[in-house]
Structures are given as C-alpha cells and as structure tokens.
C-alpha positions in Angstrom: 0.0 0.0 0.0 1.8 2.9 -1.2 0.7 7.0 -0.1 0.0 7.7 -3.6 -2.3 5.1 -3.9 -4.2 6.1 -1.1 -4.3 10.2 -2.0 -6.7 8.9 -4.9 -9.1 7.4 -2.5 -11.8 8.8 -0.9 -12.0 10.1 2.9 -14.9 6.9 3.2 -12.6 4.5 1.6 -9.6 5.8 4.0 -11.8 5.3 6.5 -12.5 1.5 6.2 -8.9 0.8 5.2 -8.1 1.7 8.4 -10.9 0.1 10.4 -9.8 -3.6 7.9 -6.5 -2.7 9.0 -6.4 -2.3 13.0 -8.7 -5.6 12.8 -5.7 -7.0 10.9 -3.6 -5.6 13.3 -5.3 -7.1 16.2 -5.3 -10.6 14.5 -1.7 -10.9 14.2 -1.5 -9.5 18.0 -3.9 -12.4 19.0 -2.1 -14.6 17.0 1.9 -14.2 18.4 0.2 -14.2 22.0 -1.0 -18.0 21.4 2.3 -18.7 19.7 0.6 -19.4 16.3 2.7 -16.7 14.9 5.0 -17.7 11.4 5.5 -14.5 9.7 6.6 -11.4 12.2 7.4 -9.4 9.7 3.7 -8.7 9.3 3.4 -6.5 12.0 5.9 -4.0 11.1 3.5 -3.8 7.8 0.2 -3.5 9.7 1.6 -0.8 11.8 3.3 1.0 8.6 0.2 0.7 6.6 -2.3 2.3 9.6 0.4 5.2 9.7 0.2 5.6 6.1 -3.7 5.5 5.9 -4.1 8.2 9.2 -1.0 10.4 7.4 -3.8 10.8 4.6 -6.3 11.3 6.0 -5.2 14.3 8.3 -3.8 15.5 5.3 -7.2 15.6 3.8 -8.3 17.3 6.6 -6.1 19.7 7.2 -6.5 20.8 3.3 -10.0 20.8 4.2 -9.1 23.4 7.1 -7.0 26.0 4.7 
C-alpha cells in the first residue's frame, strides 16, 4: 500500500482501510500471543500501513481546514 495510492481514495474509503487494517492488526496481535505466529514481519506492515492511511487522511483534513 503505497501514499500515492491512497491520495486517490476517498476520505470513506480511507476510513474502512483503516478500520480492515487495526482488525488485521489485532489478528496478528492475537495470533503471536498464542504462539501461532509464522510471519513477524507482518506486524511491522500492519503498523506502517495504519500510519500511512491516518497520514492521509489528516492530510485531507487539514486541506480541508485552509
């Protein structure tokens, strides 16, 4: 998921990419606390890809502000 992508989405779509992505998020959480774990490296993407999505969207909102 790259920040270009998402600039050409709108503020609804932002808006369940992140809700599908903090569910993600607490999947993989659930999943290394019961040791069923395999790739870690997901994570580090979850957490990069909600960052991404709320970077947009205050973005959006703060060009909505000007």
């Amino acid at each position: 998921m790259k920040a270009l992508e998402l600039r050409g989405q709108s503020e609804a779509e932002l808006r369940k990419a992140l809700q599908d992505l903090l569910k993600e998020q607490f999947n993989l959480r659930m999943q290394r606390g019961t040791g069923q774990f395999s790739r870690p490296h997901l994570m580090k993407d979850a957490r990069r890809n909600i960052a991404r999505v709320k970077t947009v969207l205050n973005e959006m909102r703060q060009a909505g502000e000007a």
